[in-house]
C-alpha positions in Angstrom: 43.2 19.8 47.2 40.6 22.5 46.0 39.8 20.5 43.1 38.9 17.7 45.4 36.9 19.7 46.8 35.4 21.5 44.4 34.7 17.8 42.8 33.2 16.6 46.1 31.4 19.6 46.3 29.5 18.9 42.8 28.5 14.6 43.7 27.0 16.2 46.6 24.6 18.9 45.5 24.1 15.8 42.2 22.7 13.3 44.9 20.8 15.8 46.8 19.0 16.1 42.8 18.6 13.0 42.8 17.0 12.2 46.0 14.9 15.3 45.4 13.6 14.8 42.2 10.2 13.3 41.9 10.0 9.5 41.4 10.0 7.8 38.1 7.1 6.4 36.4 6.5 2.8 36.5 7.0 1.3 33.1 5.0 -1.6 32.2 6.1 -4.7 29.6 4.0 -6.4 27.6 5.3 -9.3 25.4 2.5 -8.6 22.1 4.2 -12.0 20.7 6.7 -14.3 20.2 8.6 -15.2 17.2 9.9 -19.0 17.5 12.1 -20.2 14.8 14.1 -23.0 13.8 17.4 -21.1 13.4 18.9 -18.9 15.6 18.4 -14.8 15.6 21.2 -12.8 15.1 19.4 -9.1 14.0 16.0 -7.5 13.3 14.4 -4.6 11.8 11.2 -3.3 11.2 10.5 -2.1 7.6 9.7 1.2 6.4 6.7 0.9 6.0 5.8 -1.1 9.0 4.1 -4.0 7.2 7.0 -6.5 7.6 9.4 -7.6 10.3 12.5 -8.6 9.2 14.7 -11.5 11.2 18.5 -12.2 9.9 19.4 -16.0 10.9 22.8 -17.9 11.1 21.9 -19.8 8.4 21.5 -16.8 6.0 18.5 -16.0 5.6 16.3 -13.4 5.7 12.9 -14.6 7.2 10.1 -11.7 6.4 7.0 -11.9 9.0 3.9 -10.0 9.0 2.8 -7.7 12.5 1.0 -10.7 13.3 3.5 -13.3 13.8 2.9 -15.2 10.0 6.0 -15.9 7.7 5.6 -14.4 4.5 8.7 -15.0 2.8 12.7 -16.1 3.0 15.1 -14.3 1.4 18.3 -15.8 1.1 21.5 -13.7 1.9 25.2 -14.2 2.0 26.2 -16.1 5.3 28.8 -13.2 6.3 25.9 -10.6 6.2 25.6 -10.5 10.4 23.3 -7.3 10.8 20.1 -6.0 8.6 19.3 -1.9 8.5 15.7 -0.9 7.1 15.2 2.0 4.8 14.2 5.1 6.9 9.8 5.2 8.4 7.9 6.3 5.2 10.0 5.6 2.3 8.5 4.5 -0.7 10.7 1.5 -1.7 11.2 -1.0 0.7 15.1 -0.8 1.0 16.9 -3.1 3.2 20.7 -2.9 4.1 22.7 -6.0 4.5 26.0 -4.9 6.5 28.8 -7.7 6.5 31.7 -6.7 9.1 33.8 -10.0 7.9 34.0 -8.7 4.5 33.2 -4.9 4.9 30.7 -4.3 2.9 27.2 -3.3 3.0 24.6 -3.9 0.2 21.4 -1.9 -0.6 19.2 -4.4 -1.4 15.2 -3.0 -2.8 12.7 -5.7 -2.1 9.7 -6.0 -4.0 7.0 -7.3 -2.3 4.4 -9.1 -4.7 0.6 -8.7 -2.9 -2.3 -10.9 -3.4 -5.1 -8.9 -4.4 -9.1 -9.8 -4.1 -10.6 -8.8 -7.6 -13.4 -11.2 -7.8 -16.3 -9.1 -9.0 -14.9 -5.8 -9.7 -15.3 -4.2 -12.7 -12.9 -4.3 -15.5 -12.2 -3.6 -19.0 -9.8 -5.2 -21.3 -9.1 -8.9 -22.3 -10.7 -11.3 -19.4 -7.7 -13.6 -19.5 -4.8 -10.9 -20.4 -1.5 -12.1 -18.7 -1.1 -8.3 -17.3 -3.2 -7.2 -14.6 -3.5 -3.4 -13.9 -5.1 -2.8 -10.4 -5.9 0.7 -10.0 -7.4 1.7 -6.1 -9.1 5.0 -6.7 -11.0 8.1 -5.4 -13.8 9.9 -7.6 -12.9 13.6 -6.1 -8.9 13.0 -6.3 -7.3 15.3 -9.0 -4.5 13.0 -9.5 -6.8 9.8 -10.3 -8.5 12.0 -12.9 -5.6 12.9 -14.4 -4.5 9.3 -14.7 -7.3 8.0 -16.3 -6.4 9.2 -20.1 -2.9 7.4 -19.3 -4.7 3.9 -18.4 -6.7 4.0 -21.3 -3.8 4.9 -23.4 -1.8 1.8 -22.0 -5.0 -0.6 -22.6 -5.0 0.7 -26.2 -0.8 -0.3 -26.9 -1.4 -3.4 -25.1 -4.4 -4.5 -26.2 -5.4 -8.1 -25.6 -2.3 -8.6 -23.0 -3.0 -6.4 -20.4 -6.3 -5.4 -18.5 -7.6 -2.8 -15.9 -9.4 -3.4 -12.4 -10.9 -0.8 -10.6 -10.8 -1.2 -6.2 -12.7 1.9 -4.9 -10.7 3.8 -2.0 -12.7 6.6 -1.2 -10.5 8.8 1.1 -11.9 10.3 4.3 -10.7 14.2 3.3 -13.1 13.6 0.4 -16.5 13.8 1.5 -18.4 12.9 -1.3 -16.0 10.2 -2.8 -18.0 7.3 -1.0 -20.9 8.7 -2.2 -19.8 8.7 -6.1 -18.2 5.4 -5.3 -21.6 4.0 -4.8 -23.4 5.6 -7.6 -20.9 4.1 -10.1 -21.0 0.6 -8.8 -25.1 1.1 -9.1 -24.3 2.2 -12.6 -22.4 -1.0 -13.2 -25.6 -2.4 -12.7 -27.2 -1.2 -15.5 -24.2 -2.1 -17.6 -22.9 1.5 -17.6 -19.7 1.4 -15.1 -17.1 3.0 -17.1 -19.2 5.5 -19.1 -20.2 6.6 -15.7 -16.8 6.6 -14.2 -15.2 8.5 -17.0 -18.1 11.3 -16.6 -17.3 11.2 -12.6 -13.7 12.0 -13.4 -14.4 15.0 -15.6 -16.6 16.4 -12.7 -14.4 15.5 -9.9 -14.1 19.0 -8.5 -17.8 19.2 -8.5 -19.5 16.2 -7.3 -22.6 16.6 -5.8 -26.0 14.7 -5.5 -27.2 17.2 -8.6 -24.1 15.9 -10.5 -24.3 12.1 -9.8 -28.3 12.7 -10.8 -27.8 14.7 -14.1 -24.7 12.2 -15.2 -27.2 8.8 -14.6 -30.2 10.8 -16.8 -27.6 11.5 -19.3 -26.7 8.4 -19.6 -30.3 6.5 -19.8 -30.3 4.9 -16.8 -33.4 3.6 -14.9 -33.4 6.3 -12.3 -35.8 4.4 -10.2 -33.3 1.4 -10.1 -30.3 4.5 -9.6 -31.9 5.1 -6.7 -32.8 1.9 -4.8 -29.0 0.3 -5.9 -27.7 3.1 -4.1 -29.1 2.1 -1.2 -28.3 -1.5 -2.0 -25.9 -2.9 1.6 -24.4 -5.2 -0.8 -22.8 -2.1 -2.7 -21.4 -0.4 0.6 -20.1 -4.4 1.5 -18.3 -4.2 -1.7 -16.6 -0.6 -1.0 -15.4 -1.8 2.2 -14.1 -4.5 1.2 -12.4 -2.8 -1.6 -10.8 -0.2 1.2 -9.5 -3.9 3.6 -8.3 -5.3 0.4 -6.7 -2.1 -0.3 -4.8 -1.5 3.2 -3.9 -5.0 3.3 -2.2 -4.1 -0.2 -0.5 -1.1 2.2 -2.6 1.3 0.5 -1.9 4.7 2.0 -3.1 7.4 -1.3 -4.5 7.6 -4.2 -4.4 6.6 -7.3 -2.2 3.5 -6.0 -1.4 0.9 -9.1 -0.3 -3.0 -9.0 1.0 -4.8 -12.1 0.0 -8.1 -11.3 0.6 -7.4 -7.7 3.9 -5.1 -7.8 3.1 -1.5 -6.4 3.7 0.5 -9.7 6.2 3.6 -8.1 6.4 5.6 -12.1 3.0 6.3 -12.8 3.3 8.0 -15.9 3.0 5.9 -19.0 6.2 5.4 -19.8 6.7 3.7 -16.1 3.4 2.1 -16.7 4.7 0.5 -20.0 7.7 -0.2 -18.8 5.9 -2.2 -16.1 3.4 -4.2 -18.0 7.0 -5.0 -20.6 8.3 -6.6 -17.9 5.7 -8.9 -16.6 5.0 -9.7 -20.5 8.8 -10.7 -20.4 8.2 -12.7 -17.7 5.6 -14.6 -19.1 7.1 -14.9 -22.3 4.3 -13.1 -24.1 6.1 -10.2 -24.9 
């Protein structure tokens, strides 16, 4: 009987919590949108890096949607698969588990997403029509771009006449004078001397400063007077914005950040590099 008690005892003084505790705050839904399909749902997950909601259907299939309710893709999967896991928030592949109670089994699938990239007008070097394009978004005061720049030349060299390189500008905010150098080699470009002024940026990136982007143009020959007014130029800072959207559509998130023809390069030394450009050449039967 004293346990009855005792438990008695305990519900009581638990309710007289609960009526004393202070209320709880309203929560408030919002439906942000609503995915209609032609099959019917059977598990979801968001991907790591947030860009892509995945939906596993009855008919097998994967479908793959952007945040803002547009299908980008169907991956077909075995018909037993019956629930989807993402790879963890942050992780650098996109990983996606495919868990199949009938059969027991679970398979770690990496999916490599192939992203459309805006390159009219940027500068470039290499063979106009090469099969294998190298899209490098970059930042003038970031150690590791510098440091990559001797391996993209080296892989233009092997693959000379197959492969070319595109330069997006992608200033980053903890850099304050990357925007500025950004601007001074696009007005460079003008004057026909882009890449001789990006390589001298590069060797100076831990010193950029007006003086430096002023000495590098005179040393080069440039029409300072032009310099000058082309860094002012709107259309320049137009083209660095859009270079930043076309860069976080990409999922940009650091620099440097390479795409071979559109498939986020995750070895960027030159043997991943190679090993990159090799297989798109494979793929096009040029190799």
């Amino acid at each position: 009987m004293k346990t009855k008690y005792a438990a008695l005892a305990f519900l009581s003084s638990l309710i007289g919590l609960i009526v004393s505790a202070p209320g709880h705050a309203e929560v408030e839904m919002t439906v942000a949108r609503t995915l209609t399909l032609e099959e019917t749902p059977i598990d979801t997950a968001l991907s790591a890096s947030g860009k892509y909601i995945f939906v596993l259907t009855d008919k097998g299939k994967v479908l793959v949607y952007t945040p803002d309710g547009r299908l980008n893709d169907t991956i077909p999967v075995d018909k037993s698969v019956d629930s989807i896991r993402p790879a963890p928030p942050g992780a650098r592949e996109e990983i996606l588990f495919l868990i199949s109670s009938k059969k027991k089994s679970v398979q770690i699938t990496v999916l490599e997403f192939v992203q459309d990239i805006n390159v009219a007008g940027a500068p470039f070097k290499g063979a106009a029509d090469a099969p294998v394009n190298i899209v490098i978004f970059t930042d003038f005061q970031c150690p590791y771009c510098a440091k990559i720049v001797p391996v993209l030349n080296e892989a233009l060299e092997k693959n000379k006449g197959k492969a070319k390189l595109v330069f997006k500008n992608f200033p980053l905010s903890m850099h304050q004078f990357a925007r500025k150098a950004a601007t001074a080699a696009l007005a460079a470009g003008r004057q026909g001397k882009f890449w001789e002024y990006h390589d001298r940026l590069f060797q100076n990136y831990n010193r950029l400063n007006d003086q430096v982007l002023q000495e590098q143009a005179q040393q080069l020959g440039l029409d300072l007077q032009k310099f000058e007014k082309d860094m002012n130029d709107p259309q320049i800072t137009q083209v660095i914005n859009q270079d930043l959207q076309d860069g976080a559509k990409a999922g940009v998130r650091g620099t440097p950040t390479i795409y071979v023809n559109g498939a986020l390069l995750k070895n960027n030394s030159l043997e991943g590099l190679q090993a990159a450009i090799d297989k798109e050449l494979e793929k096009k039967g040029k190799k």
